[in-house]
C-alpha positions in Angstrom: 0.0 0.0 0.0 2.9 2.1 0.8 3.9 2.2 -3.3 0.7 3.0 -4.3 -0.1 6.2 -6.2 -2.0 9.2 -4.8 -5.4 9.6 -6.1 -4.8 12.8 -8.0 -8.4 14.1 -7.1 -7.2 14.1 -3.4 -4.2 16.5 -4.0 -3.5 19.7 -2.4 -1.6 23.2 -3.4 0.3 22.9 -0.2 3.8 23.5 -0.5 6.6 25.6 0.0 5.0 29.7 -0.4 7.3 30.4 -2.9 6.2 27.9 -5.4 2.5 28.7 -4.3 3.1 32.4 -5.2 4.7 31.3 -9.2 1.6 29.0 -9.4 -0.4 32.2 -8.4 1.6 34.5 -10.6 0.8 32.3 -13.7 -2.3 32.9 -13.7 -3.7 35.8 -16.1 -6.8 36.9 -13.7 -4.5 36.9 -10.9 -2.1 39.2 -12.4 -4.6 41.5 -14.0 -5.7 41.8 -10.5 -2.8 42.9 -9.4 -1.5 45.0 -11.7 -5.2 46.7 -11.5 -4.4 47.1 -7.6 -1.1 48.6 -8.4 -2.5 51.2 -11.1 -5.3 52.4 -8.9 -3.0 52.9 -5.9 -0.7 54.8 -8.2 -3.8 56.8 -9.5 -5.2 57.9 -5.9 -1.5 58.8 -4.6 -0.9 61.3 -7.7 -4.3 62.6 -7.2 -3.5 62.8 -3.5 -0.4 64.8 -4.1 -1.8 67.3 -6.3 -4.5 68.1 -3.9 -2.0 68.6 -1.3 0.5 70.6 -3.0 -2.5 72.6 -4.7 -3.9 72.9 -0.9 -0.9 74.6 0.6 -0.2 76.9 -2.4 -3.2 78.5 -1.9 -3.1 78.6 1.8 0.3 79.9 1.0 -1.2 82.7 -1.0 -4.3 83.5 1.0 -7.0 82.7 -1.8 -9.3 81.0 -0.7 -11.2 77.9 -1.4 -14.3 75.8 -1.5 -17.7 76.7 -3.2 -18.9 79.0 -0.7 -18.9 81.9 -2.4 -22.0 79.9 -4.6 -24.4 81.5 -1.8 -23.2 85.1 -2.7 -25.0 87.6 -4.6 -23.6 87.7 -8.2 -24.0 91.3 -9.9 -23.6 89.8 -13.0 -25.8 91.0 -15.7 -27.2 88.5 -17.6 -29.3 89.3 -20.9 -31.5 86.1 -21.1 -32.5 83.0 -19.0 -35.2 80.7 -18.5 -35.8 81.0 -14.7 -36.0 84.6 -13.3 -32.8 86.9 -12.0 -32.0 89.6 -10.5 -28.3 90.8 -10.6 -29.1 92.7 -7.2 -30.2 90.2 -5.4 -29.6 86.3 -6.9 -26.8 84.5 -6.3 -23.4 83.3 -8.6 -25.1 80.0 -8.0 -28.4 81.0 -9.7 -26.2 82.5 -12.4 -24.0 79.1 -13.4 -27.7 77.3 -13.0 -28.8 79.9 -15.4 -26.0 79.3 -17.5 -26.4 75.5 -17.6 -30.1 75.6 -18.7 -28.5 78.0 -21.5 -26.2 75.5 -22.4 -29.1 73.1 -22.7 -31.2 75.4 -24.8 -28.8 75.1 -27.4 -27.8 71.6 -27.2 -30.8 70.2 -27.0 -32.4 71.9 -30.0 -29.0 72.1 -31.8 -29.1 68.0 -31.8 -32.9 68.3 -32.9 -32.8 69.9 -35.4 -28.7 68.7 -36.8 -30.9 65.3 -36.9 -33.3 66.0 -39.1 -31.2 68.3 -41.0 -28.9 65.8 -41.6 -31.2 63.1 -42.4 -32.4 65.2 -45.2 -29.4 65.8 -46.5 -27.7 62.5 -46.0 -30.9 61.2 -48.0 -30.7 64.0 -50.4 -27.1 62.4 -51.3 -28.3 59.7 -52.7 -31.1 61.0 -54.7 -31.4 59.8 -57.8 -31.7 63.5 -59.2 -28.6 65.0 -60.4 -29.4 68.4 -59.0 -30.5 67.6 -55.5 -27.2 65.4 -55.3 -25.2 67.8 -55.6 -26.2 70.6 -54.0 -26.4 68.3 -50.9 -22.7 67.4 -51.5 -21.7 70.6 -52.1 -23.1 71.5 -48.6 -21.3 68.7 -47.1 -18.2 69.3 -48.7 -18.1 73.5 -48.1 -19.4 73.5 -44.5 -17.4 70.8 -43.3 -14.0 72.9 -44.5 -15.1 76.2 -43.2 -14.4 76.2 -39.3 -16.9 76.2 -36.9 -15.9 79.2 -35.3 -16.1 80.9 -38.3 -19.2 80.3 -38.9 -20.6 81.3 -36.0 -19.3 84.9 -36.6 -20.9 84.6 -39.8 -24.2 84.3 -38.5 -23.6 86.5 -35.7 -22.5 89.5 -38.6 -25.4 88.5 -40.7 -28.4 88.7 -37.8 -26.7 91.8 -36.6 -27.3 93.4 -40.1 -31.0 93.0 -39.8 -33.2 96.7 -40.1 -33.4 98.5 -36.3 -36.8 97.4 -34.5 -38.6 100.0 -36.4 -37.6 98.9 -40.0 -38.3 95.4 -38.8 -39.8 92.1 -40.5 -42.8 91.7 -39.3 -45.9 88.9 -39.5 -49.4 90.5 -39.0 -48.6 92.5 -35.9 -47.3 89.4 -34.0 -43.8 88.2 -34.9 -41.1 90.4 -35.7 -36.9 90.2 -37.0 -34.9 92.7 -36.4 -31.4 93.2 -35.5 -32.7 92.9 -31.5 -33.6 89.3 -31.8 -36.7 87.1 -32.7 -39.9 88.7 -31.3 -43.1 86.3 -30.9 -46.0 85.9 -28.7 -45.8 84.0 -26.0 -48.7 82.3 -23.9 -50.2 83.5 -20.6 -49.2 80.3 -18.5 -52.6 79.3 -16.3 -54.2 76.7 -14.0 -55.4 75.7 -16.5 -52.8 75.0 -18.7 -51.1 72.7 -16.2 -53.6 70.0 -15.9 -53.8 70.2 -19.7 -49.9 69.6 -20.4 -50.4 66.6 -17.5 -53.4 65.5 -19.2 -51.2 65.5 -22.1 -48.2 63.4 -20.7 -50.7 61.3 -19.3 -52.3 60.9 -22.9 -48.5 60.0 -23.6 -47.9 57.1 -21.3 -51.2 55.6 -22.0 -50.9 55.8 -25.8 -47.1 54.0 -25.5 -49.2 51.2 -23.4 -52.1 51.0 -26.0 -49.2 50.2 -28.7 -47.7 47.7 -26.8 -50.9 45.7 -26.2 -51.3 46.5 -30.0 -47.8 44.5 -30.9 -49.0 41.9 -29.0 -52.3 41.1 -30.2 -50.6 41.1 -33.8 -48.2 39.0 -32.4 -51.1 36.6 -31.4 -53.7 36.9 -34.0 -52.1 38.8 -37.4 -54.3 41.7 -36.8 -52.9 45.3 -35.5 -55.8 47.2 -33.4 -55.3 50.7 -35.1 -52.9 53.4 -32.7 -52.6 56.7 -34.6 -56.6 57.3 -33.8 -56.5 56.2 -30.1 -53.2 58.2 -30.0 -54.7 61.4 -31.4 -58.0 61.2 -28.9 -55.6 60.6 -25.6 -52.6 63.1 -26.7 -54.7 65.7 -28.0 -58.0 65.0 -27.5 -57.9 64.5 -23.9 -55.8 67.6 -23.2 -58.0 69.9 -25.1 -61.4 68.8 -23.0 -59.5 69.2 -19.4 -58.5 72.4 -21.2 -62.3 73.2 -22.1 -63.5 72.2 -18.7 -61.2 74.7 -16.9 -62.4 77.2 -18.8 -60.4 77.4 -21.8 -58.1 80.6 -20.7 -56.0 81.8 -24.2 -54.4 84.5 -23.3 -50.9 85.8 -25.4 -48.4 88.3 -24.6 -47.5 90.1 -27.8 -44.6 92.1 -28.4 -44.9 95.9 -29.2 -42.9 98.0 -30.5 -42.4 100.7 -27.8 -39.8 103.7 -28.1 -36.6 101.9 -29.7 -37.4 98.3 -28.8 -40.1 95.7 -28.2 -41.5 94.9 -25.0 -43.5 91.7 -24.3 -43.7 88.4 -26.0 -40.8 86.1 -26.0 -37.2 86.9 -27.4 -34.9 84.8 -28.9 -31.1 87.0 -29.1 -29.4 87.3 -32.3 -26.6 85.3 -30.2 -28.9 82.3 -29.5 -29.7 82.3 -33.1 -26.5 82.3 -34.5 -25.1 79.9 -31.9 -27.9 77.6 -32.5 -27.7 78.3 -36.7 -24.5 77.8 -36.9 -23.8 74.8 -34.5 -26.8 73.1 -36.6 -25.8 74.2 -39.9 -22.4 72.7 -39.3 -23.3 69.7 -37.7 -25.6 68.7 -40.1 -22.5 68.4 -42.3 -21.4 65.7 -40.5 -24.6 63.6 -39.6 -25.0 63.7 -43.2 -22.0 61.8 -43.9 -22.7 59.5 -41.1 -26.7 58.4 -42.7 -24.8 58.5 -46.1 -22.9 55.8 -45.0 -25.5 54.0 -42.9 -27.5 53.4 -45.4 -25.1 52.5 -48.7 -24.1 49.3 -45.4 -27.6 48.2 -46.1 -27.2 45.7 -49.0 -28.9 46.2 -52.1 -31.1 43.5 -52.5 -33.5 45.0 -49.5 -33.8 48.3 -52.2 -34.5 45.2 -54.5 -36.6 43.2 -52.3 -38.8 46.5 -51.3 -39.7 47.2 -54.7 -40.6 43.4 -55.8 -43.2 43.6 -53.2 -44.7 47.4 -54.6 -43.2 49.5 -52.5 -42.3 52.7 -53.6 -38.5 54.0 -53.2 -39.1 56.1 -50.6 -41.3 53.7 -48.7 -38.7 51.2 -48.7 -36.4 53.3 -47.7 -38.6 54.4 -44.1 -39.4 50.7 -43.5 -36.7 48.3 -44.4 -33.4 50.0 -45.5 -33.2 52.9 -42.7 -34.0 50.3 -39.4 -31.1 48.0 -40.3 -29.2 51.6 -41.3 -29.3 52.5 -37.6 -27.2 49.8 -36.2 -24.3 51.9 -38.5 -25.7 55.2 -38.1 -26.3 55.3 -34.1 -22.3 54.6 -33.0 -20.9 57.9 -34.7 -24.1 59.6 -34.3 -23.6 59.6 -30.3 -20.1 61.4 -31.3 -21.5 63.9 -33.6 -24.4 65.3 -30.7 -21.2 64.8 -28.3 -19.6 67.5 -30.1 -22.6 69.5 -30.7 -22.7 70.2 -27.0 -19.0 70.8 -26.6 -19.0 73.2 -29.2 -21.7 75.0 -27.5 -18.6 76.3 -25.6 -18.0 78.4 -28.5 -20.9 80.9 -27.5 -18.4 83.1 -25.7 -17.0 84.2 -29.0 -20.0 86.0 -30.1 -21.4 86.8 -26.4 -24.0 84.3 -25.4 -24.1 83.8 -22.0 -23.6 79.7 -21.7 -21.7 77.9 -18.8 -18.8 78.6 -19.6 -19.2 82.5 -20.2 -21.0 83.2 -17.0 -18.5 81.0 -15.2 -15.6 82.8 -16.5 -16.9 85.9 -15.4 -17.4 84.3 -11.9 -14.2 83.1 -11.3 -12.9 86.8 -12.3 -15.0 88.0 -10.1 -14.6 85.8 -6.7 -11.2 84.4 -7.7 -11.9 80.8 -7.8 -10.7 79.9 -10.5 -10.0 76.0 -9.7 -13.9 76.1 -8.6 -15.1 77.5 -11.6 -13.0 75.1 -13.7 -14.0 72.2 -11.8 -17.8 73.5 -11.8 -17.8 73.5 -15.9 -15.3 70.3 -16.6 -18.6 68.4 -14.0 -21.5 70.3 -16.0 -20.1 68.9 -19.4 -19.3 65.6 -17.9 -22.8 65.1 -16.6 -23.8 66.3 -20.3 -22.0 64.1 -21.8 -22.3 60.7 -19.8 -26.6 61.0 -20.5 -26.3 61.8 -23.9 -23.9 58.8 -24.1 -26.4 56.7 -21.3 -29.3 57.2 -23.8 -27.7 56.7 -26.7 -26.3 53.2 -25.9 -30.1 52.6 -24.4 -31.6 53.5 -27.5 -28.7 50.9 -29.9 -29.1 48.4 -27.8 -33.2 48.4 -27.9 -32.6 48.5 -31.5 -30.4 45.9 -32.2 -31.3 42.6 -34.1 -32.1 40.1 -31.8 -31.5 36.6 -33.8 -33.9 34.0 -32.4 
C-alpha cells in the first residue's frame, strides 16, 4: 500500500509559499488583478499629491477655497435666462444654474434639429436626381472645411445686419426680425394649462401602453388594433377637454414696438440664433456623412426586395433600409451630438451667456478659478455621460435580436 499512487483528485496546493506564489503569478486573472491594484494605488497617490500641494499653495497665498462663495450675490448682468434673475439680489449660483439651462437650450435643440437636417441631406445624397445630389454634397463638402468658429461669426455679422426694431420684419402684428432678436408671442401660462400639459403626458404614457398591447395582439392573431386614432383622442384630445373644462383661458403676450425696442412676448437674441444656426448648420455636415454611410451598409437587394413587393423608393427606404441603417448610423451619431454640445462652448466668442461664459466671469469675479474650472469640466461631464447613457439605451433596444 505504501507504493501505491495518490489519487490525484485528493491533491493539495500545499507547499513551499514560494512555489504557491509562481503558481499564483501564472495565472492571467490573478495578475490582472494585481497589476489593476497597483495602477489604482498609483492613480489615488498622484491625485492625492496634487491636492495637497494645490492645498498649501493656496493657503500659502491667502486665496481662498471651497464653493462657498455659490451662496453670494452675483452682480452679473445677464441678458436672457429661462428662470427669473436679478443681478441685485440672486446668487453666482443661480447665475451658473442659469448658465447651464442656456447650455441646454442650445444643445438640446441644436441635436434636434442637426438630426433632421442631416437626415435630409444625407438622404438628399443619394437621390437619384442630379441636381439635389449635388447641392447636398456641395453643402457637405463647403461646410465641413469652413471652421466652426467661423461660422458662428458669420451668423452673428449676418443677424446683426437685420433693419433696427422700427424697420423690422414683421408677420401680421405678431412676430417680428430685427437686428434685437426674434420677437413672438408667447402664452399667458394658467391653472389651467397645467392639468392640460399633465393631461397631455398622461395621454402620452397611455398611448405607449395602447401600442404595446397593440404589438402583441398582432403578435397573437395577425391583426394590429389601429394606434394613430386612439393616439390622437388621448394626446390631444384628452388635453384639449380638461382644457375646455377649466375654462379654456388663451391669453398671449405680444410684443410691441415701444420707443426703440419691443417689450413683451418672447425673445430669442441674435446670439442664441447664431449659436444655435450655426452649430446646426455645421453639424448637419457631419450627420449627413454618417446616414450617407448608414444606409449605402444596407445591401442592395432590401432596395430590391422593397420594390418586388410594390413598394415605392421612398417607402422602402422608411421601413426596411433605414431600421437595419441605424445599427451603422447610431455609433458615430452619439459622437457627432457629443460635439454639438461641446462646441456649444464656442458661444463666448459671439457673447451668449452659456456655462462657460458666465463661469468665467465668476471666477474673475470671486477668484476661484479651480472652482469655476472644476464646476464647468462636472457640468459637461454630466452632459455628456446622459447623452452617451441614452444613446447606448436607444442601440441596444434597436439591435437585431436573432432568435
Amino acid at each position: 500500500m505504501s507504493g501505491a499512487k495518490a489519487d490525484p483528485r485528493f491533491a493539495t496546493t500545499a507547499g513551499p509559499p514560494r512555489r504557491r506564489m509562481q503558481l499564483r503569478w501564472s495565472d492571467p486573472n490573478f495578475r490582472n488583478l494585481v497589476w489593476q491594484i497597483v495602477v489604482v494605488g498609483l492613480v489615488v497617490l498622484v491625485i492625492g499629491y496634487l491636492v495637497g500641494n494645490t492645498s498649501r499653495n493656496l493657503a500659502a497665498r491667502n486665496i481662498a477655497t471651497g464653493f462657498a462663495f455659490l451662496g453670494r450675490v452675483a452682480g452679473i448682468p445677464i441678458g436672457e435666462s429661462l428662470i427669473p434673475y436679478d443681478p441685485a439680489t440672486s446668487t453666482y449660483g443661480r447665475a451658473l444654474w442659469i448658465g447651464v439651462l442656456n447650455t441646454l437650450k442650445v444643445a438640446i435643440v441644436g441635436i434636434i434639429l442637426a438630426t433632421i437636417l442631416g437626415t435630409l441631406v444625407g438622404v438628399g445624397r443619394l437621390s437619384k436626381n442630379w441636381l439635389l445630389a449635388r447641392i447636398t454634397a456641395v453643402y457637405v463638402e463647403v461646410l465641413r472645411d469652413v471652421p466652426l468658429l467661423l461660422q458662428l461669426l458669420f451668423w452673428y455679422m449676418a443677424l446683426q445686419s437685420l433693419p433696427a426694431p422700427k424697420q423690422s420684419f414683421h408677420l401680421l402684428d405678431y412676430v417680428y426680425l430685427s437686428n434685437r432678436g426674434f420677437k413672438l408671442p408667447v402664452l399667458v401660462w394658467q391653472e389651467a394649462h397645467s392639468w392640460a400639459a399633465l393631461a397631455a403626458l398622461a395621454g402620452i404614457v397611455l398611448t405607449w401602453l395602447w401600442a404595446r398591447l397593440a404589438t402583441r395582439r398582432q403578435e397573437l392573431t395577425g391583426r394590429r388594433p389601429p394606434v394613430w386614432p386612439v393616439a390622437l383622442l388621448l394626446i390631444v384630445g384628452l388635453p384639449v377637454v380638461v382644457w375646455a373644462t377649466l375654462g379654456a383661458p388663451f391669453t398671449l403676450d405680444k410684443p410691441v414696438l415701444r420707443g426703440f425696442n419691443f417689450q413683451g412676448g418672447a425673445t430669442l437674441s441674435p446670439e442664441y440664433g447664431a449659436l444655435t444656426l450655426g452649430l446646426i448648420i455645421y453639424t448637419a455636415a457631419y450627420i449627413a456623412e454618417i446616414v450617407r454611410s448608414g444606409i449605402l451598409a444596407v445591401p442592395n437587394g432590401q432596395w430590391e426586395a422593397g420594390g418586388a413587393i410594390g413598394l415605392h423608393r421612398g417607402a422602402v427606404l422608411r421601413r426596411i433600409v433605414l431600421p437595419q441603417a441605424m445599427r451603422v448610423i447610431i455609433p458615430p451619431l452619439t459622437s457627432e451630438y457629443l460635439n454639438l454640445t461641446k462646441n456649444s462652448s464656442l458661444a463666448v466668442a459671439i457673447g451668449y451667456q452659456d456655462v462657460v461664459s458666465i463661469a468665467n466671469t465668476t471666477l474673475n469675479q470671486t477668484g476661484q478659478a479651480i472652482e469655476g474650472i472644476a464646476y464647468i469640466m462636472a457640468v459637461y461631464l454630466t452632459i455628456s455621460l446622459s447623452i452617451s447613457l441614452f444613446m447606448n439605451w436607444y442601440n441596444a433596444h434597436i439591435a437585431l435580436v436573432e432568435r
